[in-house]
N, CA and C of each residue as an Amber inpcrd file, in Angstrom:
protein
   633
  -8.5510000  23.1590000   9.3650000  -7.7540000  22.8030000  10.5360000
  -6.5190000  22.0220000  10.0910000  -5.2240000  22.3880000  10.3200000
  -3.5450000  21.6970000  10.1300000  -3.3190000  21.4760000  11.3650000
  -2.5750000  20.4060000  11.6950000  -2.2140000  19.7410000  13.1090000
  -0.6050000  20.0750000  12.5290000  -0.2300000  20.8640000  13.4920000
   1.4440000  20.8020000  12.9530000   2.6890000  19.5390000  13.8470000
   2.9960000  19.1860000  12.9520000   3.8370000  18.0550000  13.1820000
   4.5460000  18.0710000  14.1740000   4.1400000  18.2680000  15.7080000
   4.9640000  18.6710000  16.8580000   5.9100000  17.2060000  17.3100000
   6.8010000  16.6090000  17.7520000   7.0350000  15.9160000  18.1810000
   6.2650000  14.6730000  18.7060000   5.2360000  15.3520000  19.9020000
   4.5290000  14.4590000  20.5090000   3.3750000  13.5450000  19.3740000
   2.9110000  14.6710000  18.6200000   1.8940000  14.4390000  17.8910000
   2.1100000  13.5040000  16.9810000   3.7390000  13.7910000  16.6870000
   4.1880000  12.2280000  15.6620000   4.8490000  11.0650000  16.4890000
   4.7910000  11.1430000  17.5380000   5.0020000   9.8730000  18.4110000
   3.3670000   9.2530000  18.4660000   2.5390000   9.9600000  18.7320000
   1.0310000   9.6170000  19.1460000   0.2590000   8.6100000  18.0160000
   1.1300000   9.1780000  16.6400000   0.7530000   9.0780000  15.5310000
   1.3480000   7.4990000  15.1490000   2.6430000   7.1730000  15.5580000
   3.6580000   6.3290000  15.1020000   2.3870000   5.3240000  15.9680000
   2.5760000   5.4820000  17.0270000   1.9180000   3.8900000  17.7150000
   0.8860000   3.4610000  17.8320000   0.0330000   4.6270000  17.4430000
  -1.2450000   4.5560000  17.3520000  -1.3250000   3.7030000  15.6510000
  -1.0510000   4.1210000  14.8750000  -0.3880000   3.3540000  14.0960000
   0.1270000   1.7170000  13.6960000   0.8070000   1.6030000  14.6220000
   1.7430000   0.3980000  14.4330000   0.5600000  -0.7130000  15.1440000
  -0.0170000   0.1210000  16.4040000  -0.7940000  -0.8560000  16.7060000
  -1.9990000  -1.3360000  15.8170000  -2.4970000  -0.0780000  15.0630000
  -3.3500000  -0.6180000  13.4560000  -3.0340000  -1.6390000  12.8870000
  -1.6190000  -1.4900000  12.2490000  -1.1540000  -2.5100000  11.8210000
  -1.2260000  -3.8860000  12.3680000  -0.6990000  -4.0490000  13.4780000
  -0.8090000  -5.3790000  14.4670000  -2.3840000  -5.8270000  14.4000000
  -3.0600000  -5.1010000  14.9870000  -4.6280000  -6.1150000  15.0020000
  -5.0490000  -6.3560000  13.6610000  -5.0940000  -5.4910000  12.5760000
  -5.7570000  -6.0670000  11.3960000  -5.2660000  -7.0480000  10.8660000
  -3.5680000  -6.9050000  10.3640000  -3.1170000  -7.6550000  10.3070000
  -3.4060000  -9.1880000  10.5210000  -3.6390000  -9.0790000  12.0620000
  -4.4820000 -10.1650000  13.0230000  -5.7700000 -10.4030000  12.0700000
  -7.1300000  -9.8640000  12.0050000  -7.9680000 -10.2380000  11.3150000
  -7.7030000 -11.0660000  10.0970000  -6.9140000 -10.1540000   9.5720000
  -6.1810000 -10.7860000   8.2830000  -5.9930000 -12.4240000   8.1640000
  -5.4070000 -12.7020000   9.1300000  -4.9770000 -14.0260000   9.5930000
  -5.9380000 -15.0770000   9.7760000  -7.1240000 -14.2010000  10.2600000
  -7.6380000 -15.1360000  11.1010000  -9.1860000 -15.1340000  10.0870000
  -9.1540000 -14.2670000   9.1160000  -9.9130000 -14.2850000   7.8340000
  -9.8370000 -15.4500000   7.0540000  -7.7700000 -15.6120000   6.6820000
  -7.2960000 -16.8750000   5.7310000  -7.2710000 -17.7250000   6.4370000
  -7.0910000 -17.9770000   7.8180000  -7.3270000 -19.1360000   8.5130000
  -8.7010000 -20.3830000   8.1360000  -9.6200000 -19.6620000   8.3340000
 -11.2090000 -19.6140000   7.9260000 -11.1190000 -20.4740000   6.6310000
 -10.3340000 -19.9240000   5.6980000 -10.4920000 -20.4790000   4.5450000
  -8.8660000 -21.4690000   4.1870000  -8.4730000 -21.9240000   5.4920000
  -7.7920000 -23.5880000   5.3870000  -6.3370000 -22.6980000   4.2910000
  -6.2870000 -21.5010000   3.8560000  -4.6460000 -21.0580000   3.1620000
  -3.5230000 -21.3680000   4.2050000  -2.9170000 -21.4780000   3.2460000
  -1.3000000 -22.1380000   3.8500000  -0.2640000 -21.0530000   4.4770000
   0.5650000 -21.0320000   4.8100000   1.1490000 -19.8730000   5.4270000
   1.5030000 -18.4730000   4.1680000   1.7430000 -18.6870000   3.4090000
   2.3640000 -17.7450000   2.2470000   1.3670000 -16.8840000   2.3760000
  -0.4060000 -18.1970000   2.1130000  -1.3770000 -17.0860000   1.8930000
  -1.7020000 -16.2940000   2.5860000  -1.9670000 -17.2920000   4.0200000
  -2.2620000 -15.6980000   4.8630000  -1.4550000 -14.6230000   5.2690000
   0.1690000 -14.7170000   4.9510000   0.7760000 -13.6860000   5.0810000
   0.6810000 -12.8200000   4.5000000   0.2510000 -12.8460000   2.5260000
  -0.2020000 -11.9790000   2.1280000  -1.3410000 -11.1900000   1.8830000
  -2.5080000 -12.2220000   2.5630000  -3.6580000 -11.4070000   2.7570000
  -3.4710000 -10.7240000   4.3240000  -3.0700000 -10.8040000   5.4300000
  -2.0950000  -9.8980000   6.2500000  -1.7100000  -8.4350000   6.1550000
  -0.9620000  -9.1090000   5.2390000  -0.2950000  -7.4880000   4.8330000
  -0.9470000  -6.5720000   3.7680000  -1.9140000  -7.3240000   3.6170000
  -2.5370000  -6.4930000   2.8820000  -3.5570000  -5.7830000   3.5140000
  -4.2340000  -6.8730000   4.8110000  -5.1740000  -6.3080000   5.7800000
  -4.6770000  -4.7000000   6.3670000  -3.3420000  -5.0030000   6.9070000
  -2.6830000  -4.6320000   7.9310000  -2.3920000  -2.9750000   7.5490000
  -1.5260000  -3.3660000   5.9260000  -1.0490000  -1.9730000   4.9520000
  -1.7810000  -1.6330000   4.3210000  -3.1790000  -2.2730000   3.4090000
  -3.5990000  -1.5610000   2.1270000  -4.3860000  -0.2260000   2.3650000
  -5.0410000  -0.3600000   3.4860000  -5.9330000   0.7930000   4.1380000
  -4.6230000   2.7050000   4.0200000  -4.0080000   1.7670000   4.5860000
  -3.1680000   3.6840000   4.3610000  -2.6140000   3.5690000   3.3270000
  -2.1190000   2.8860000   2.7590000  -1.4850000   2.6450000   1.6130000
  -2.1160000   3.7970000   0.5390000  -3.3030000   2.9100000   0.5960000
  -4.6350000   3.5170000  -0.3030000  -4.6350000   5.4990000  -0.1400000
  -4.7390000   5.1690000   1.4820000  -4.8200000   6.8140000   1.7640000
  -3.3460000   7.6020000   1.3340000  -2.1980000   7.1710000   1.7650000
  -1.1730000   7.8250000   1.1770000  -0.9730000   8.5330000  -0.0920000
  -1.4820000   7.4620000  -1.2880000  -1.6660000   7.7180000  -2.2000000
  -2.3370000   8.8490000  -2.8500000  -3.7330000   8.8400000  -2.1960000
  -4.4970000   9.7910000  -2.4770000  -4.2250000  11.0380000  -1.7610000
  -3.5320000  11.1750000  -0.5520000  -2.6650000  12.3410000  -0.5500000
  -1.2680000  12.9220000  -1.1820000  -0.6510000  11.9780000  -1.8260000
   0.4210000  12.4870000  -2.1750000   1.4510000  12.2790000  -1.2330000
   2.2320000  11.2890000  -0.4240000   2.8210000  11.3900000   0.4980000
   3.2820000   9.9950000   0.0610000   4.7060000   9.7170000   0.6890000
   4.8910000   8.6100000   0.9400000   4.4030000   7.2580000   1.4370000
   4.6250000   6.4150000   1.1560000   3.5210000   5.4960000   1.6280000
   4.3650000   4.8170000   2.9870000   3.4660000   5.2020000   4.1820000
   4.2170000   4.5820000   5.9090000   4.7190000   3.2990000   5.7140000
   4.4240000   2.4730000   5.2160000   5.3450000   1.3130000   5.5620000
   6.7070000   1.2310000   4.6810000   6.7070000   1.8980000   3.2870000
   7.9510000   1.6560000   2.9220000   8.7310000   3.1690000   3.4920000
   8.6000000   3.6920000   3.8800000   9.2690000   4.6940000   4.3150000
   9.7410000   4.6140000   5.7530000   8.9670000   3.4890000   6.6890000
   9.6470000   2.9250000   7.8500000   9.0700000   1.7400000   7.8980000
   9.6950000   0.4690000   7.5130000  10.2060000  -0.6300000   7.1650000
   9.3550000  -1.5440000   8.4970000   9.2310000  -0.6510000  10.0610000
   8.6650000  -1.3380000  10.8460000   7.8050000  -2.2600000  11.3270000
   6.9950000  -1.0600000   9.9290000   5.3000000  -1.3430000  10.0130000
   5.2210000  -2.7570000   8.9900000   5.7870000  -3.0010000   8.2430000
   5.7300000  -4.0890000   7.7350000   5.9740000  -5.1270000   8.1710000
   7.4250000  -5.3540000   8.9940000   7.7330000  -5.9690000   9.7630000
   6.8720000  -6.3320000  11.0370000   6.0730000  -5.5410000  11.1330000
   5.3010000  -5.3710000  12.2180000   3.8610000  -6.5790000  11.8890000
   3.5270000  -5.7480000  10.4170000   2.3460000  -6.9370000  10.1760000
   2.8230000  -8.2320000   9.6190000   4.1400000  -8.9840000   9.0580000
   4.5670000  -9.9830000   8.9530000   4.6620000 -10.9760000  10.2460000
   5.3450000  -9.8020000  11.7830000   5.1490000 -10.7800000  12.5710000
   4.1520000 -11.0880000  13.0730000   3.2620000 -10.4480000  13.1580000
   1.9850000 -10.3940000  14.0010000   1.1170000 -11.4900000  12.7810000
   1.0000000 -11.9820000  11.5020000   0.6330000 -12.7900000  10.6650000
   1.2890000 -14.1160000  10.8950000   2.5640000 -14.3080000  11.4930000
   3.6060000 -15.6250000  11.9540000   3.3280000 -16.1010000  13.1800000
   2.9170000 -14.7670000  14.2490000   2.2090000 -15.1240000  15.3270000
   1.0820000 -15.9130000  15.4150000   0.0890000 -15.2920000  14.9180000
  -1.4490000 -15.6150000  15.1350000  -1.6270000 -16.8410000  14.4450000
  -0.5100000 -16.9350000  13.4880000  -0.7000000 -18.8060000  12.1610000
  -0.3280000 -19.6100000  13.4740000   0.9930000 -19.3670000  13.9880000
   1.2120000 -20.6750000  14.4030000   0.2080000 -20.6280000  16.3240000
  -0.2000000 -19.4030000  16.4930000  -0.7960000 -19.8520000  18.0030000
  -1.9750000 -20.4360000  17.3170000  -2.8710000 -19.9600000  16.2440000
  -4.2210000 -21.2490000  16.0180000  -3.8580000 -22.4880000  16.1030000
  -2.7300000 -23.0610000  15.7710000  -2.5320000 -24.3600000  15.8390000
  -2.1170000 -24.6310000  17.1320000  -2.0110000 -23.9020000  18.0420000
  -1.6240000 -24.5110000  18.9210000  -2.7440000 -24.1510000  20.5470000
  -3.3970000 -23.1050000  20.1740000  -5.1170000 -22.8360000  20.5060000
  -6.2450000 -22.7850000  20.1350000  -7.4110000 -23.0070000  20.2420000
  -8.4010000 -23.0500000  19.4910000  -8.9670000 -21.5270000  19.5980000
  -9.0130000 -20.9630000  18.4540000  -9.3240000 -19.4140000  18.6040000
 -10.9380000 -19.1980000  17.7900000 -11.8270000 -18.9590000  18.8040000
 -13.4320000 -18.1160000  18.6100000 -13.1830000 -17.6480000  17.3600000
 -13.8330000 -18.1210000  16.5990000 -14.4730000 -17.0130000  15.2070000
 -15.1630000 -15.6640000  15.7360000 -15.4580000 -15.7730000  16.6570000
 -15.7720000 -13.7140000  17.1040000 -14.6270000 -13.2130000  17.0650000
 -13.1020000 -13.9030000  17.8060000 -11.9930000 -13.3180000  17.9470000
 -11.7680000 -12.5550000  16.6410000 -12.2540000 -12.9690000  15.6180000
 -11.8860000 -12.1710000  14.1810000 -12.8180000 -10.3880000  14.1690000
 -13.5580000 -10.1870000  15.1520000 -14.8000000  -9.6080000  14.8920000
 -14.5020000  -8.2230000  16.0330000 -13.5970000  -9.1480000  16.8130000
 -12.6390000  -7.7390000  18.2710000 -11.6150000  -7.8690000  16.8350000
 -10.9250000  -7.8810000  16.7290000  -8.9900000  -7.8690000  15.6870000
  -9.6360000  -7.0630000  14.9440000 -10.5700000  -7.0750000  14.1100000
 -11.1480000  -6.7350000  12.8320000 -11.8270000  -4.9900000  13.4480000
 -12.7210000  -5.0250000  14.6130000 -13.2130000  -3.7010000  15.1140000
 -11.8770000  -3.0390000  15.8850000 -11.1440000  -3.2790000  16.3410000
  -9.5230000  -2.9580000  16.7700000  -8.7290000  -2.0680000  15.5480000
  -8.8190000  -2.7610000  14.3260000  -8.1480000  -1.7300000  13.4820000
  -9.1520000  -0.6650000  12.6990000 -10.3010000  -1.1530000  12.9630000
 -11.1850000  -0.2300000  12.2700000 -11.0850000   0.9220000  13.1030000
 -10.9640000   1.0030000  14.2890000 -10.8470000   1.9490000  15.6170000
  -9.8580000   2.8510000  15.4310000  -8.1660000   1.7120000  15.3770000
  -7.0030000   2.2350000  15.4030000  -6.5980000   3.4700000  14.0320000
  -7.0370000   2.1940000  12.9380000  -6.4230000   3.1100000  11.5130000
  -8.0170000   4.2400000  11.0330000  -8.8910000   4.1280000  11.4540000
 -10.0200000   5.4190000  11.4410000  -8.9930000   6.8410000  12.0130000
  -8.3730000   6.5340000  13.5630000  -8.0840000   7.9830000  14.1570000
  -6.5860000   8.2820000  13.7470000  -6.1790000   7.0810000  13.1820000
  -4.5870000   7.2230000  12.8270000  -4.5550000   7.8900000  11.0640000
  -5.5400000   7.5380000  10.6720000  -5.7250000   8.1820000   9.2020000
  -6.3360000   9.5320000   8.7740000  -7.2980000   9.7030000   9.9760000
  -8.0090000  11.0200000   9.9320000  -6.5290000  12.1860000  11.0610000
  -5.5450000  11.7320000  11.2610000  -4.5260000  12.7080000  12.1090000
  -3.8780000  12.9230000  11.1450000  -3.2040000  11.4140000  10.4460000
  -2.3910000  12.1020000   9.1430000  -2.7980000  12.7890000   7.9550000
  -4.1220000  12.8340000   8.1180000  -5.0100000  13.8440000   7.1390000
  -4.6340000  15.3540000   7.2360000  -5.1170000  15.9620000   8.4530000
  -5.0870000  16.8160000   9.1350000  -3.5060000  17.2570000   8.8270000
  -2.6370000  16.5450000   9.3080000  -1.2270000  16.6100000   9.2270000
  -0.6880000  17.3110000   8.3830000  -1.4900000  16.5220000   7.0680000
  -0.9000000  17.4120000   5.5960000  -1.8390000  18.7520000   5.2620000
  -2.7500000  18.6860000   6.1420000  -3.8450000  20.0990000   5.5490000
  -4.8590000  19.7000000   5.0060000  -5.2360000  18.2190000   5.0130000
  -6.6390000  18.1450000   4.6190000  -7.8220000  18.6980000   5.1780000
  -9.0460000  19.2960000   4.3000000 -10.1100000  19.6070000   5.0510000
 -10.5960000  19.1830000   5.6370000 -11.5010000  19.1910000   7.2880000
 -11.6700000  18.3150000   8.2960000 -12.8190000  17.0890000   7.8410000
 -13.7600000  17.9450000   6.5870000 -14.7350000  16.3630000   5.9740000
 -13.8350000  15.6690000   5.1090000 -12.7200000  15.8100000   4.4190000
 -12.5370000  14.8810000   3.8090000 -11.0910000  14.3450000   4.9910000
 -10.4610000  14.7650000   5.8130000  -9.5930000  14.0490000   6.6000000
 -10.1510000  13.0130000   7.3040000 -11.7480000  13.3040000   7.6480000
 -12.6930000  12.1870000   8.1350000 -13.0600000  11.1360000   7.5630000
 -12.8430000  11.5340000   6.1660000 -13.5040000  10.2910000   5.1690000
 -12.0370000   9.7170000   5.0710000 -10.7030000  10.1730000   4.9980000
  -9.3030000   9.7480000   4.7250000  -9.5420000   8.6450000   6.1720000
  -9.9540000   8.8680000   7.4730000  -9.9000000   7.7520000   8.2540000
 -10.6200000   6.8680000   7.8990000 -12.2660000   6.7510000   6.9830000
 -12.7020000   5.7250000   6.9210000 -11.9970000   5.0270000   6.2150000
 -11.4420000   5.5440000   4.9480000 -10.3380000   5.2050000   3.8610000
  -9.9080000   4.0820000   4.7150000  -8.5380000   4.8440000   5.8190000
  -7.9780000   3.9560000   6.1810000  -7.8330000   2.7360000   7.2280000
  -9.4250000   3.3790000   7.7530000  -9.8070000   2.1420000   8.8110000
 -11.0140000   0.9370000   7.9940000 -11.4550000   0.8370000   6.9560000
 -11.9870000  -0.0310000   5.9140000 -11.0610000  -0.7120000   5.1130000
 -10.3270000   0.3420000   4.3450000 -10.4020000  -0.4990000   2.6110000
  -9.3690000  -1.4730000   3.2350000  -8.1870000  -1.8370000   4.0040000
  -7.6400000  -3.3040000   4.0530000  -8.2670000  -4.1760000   3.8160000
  -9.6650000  -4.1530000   5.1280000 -10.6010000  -5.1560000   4.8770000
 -11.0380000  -5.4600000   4.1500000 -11.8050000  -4.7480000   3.1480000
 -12.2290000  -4.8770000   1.8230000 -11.3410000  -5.8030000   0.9100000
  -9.6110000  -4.9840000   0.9070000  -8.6940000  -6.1160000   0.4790000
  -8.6080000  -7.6900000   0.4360000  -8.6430000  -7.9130000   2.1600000
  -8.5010000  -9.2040000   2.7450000  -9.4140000  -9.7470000   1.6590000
 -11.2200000  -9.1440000   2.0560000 -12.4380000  -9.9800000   1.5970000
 -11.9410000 -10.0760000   0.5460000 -12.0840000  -9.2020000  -0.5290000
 -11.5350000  -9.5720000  -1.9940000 -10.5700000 -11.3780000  -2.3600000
  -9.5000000 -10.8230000  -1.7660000  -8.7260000 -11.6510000  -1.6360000
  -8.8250000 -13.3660000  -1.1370000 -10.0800000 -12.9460000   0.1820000
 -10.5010000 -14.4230000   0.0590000 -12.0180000 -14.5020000  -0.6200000
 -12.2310000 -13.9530000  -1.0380000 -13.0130000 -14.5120000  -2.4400000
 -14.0340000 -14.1540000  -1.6630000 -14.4010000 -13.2120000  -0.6970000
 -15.8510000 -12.7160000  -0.1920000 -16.5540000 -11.6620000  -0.5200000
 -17.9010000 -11.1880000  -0.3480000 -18.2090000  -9.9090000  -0.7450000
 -17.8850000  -9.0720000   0.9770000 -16.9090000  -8.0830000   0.2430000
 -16.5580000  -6.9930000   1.6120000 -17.6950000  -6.3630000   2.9330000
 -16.9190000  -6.6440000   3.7880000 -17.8150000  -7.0950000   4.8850000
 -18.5600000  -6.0790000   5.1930000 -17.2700000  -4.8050000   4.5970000
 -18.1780000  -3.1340000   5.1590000 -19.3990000  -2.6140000   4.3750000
 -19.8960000  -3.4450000   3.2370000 -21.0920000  -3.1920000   2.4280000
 -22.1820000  -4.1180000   3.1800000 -21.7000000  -5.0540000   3.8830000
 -22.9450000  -5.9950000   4.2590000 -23.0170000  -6.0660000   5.7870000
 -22.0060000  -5.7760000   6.5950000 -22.1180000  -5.5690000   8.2790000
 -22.5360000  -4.6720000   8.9680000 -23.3880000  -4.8900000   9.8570000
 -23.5850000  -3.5530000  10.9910000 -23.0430000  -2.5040000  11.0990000
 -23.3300000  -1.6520000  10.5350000 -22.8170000   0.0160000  10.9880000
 -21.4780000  -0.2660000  10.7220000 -20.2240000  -0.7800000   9.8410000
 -18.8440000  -0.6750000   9.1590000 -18.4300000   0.6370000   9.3620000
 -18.5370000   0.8570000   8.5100000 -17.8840000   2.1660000   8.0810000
 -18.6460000   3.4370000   8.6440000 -19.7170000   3.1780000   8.4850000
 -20.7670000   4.4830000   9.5720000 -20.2000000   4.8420000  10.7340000
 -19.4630000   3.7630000  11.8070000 -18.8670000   4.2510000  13.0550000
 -17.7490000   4.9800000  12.8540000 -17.0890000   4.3050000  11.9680000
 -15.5060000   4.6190000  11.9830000 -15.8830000   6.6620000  11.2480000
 -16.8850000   6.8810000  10.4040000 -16.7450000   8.2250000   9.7060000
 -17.3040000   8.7500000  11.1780000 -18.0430000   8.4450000  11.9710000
 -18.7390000   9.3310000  13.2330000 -17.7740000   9.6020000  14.1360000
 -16.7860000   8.1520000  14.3490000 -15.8560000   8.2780000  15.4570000
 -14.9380000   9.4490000  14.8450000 -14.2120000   9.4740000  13.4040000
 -13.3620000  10.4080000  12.6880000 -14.1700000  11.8300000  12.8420000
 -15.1060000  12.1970000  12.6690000 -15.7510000  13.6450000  13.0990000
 -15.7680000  14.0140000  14.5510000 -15.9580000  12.4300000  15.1560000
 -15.9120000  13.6050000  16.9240000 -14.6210000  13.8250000  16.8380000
 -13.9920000  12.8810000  16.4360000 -12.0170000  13.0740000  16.9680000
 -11.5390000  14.7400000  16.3760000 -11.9110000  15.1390000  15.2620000
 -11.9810000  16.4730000  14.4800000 -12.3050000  17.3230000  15.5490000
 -13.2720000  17.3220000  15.4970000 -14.4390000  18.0270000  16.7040000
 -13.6950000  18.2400000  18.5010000 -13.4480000  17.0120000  18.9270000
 -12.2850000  16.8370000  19.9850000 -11.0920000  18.3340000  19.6810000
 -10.7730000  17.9810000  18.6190000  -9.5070000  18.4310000  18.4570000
  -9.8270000  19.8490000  18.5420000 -10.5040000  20.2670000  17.5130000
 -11.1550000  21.4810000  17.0600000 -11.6110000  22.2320000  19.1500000
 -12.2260000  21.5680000  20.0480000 -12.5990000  22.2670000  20.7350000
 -11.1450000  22.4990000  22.1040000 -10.3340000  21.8550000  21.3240000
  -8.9100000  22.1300000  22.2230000  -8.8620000  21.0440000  23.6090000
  -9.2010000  19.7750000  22.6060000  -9.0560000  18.4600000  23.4730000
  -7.3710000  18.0790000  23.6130000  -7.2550000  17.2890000  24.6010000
  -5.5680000  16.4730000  24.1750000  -6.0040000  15.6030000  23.3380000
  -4.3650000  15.7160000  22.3590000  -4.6510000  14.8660000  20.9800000
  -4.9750000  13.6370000  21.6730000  -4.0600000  13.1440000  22.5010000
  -3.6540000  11.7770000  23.1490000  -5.4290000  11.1790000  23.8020000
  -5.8560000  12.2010000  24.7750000  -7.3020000  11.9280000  25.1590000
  -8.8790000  11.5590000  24.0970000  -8.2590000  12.7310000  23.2220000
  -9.0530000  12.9440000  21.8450000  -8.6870000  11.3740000  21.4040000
  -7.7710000  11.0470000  20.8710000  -7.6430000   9.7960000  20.1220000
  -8.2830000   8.8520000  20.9010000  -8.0970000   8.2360000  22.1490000
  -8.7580000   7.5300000  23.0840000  -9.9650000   7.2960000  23.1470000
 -10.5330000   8.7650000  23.0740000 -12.2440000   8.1560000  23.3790000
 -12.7470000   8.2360000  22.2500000 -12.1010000   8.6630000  20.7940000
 -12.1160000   8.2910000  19.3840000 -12.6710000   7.0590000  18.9450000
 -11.2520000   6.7790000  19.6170000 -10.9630000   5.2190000  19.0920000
 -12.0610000   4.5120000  19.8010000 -11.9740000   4.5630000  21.1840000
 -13.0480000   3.4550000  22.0110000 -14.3490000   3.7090000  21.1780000
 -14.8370000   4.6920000  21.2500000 -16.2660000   5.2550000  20.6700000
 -16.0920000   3.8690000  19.2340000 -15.2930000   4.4410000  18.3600000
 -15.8340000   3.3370000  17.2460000 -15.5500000   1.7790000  17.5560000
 -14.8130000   1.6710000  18.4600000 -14.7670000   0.3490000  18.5160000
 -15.7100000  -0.4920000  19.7160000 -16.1880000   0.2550000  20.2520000
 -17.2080000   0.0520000  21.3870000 -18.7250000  -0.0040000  20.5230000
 -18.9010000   0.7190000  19.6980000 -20.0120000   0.9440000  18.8260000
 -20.1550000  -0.0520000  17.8090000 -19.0660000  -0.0630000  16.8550000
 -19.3810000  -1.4130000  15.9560000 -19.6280000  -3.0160000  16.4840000
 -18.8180000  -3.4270000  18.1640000 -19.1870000  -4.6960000  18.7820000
 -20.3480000  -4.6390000  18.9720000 -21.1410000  -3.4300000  19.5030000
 -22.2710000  -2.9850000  19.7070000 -23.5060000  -3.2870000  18.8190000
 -23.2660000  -2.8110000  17.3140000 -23.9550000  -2.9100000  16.0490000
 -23.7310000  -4.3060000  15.8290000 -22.8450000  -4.9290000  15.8440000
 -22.9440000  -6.3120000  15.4700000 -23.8200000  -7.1100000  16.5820000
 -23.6120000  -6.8020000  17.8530000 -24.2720000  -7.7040000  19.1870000
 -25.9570000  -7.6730000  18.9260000 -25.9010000  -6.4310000  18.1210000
 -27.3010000  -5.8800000  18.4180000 -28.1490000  -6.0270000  17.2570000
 -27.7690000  -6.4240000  16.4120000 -26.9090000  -5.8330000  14.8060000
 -28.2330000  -4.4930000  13.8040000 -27.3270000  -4.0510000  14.4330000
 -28.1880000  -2.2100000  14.1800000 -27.2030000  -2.1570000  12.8110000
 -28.3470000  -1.9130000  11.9950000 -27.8200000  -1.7930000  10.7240000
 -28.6150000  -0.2500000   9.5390000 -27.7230000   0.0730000   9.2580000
 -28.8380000   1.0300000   8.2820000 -29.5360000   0.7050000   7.1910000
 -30.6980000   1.6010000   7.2070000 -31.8420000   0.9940000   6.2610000
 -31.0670000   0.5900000   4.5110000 -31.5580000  -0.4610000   3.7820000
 -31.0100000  -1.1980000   2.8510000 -31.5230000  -0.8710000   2.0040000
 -30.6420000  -0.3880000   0.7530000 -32.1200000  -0.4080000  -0.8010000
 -32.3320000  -1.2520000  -1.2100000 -34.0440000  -0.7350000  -1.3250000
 -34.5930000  -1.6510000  -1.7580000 -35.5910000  -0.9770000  -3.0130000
 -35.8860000  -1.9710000  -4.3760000 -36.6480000  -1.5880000  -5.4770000
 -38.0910000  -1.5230000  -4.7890000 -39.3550000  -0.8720000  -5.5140000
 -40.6030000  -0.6410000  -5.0400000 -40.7050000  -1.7180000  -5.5380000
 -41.5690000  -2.5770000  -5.3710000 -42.5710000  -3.6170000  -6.0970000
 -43.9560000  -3.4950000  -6.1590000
């Protein structure tokens, strides 16, 4: 399955997008917050939240990488990292708030990574795995970065939603859904599901050695 680059489809794509950027970003923030970094730091664990996820995927397709090729998206997760520093200080913000920001881009950059998959001609299982790509590995970044073990190896259903939500969205598409509708109940699906797995915390079975 190729999604050809119609107009609409790269508008759908751009904001669906940008808004990725914005919430993780957000997590990002509110990750280094946690750990008392000064503004520099959390701007660059930010942008790393915000960009490394497609970054990563760009790469492995061969394509330009979205933020240096439109300047926005960067700009986009710098302000949204200047935002969220200075409103903690000036609100007291829920440590869950990190846990909506954080399931927000897992949602956003899952259906925004598995479209630009598609886009270039990827096959529909690995354009699915290109969304987990790009709705995970930031995070992974951030954790790294603040010195944690990555959250998507040790949290409720991580990455499991985001590859299920990326196959229905395929599937959507495939049965001659609107992209725009398709992305929607995509997106909600994984991000409705992982608050879900954490509330509940439905997790998959763990290895374990026999003894």
């Amino acid at each position: 399955m190729t999604l050809n680059p119609t107009p609409l489809l790269l508008d759908n794509l751009y904001w669906i997008t940008l808004l990725a950027v914005i919430v993780s970003s957000a997590s990002g923030v509110l990750k280094a917050g946690f750990k008392q970094y000064d503004l520099f730091g959390v701007i660059i664990i930010a942008i790393a939240t915000g960009l490394g996820g497609g970054s990563l995927r760009d790469m492995l397709l061969d394509r330009d990488t979205f933020w240096i090729r439109d300047q926005v998206f960067f700009m986009a997760s710098l302000a949204s990292a200047i935002v969220i520093f200075i409103a903690s200080r000036l609100v007291v913000v829920p440590p869950r708030f990190f846990l909506v920001a954080d399931a927000a881009g897992l949602a956003t950059f899952g259906v925004a990574g598995t479209l630009v998959s598609l886009m270039v001609g990827a096959p529909p299982l690995i354009a699915s795995f290109m969304g987990v790509i790009t709705g995970t590995m930031g995070g992974v970044f951030r954790d790294l970065l603040c010195n944690e073990p990555p959250v998507v190896f040790l949290s409720p259903l991580y990455a499991t939603v985001s590859w299920v939500g990326s196959l229905f969205f395929i599937g959507f598409l495939h049965f001659g859904l609107d992209i725009t509708l398709a992305a929607v109940i995509a997106g909600l699906g994984i991000f409705i599901s992982r608050l879900l797995a954490i509330y509940y915390n439905i997790t998959l079975p763990k290895f374990r050695f026999k003894s």
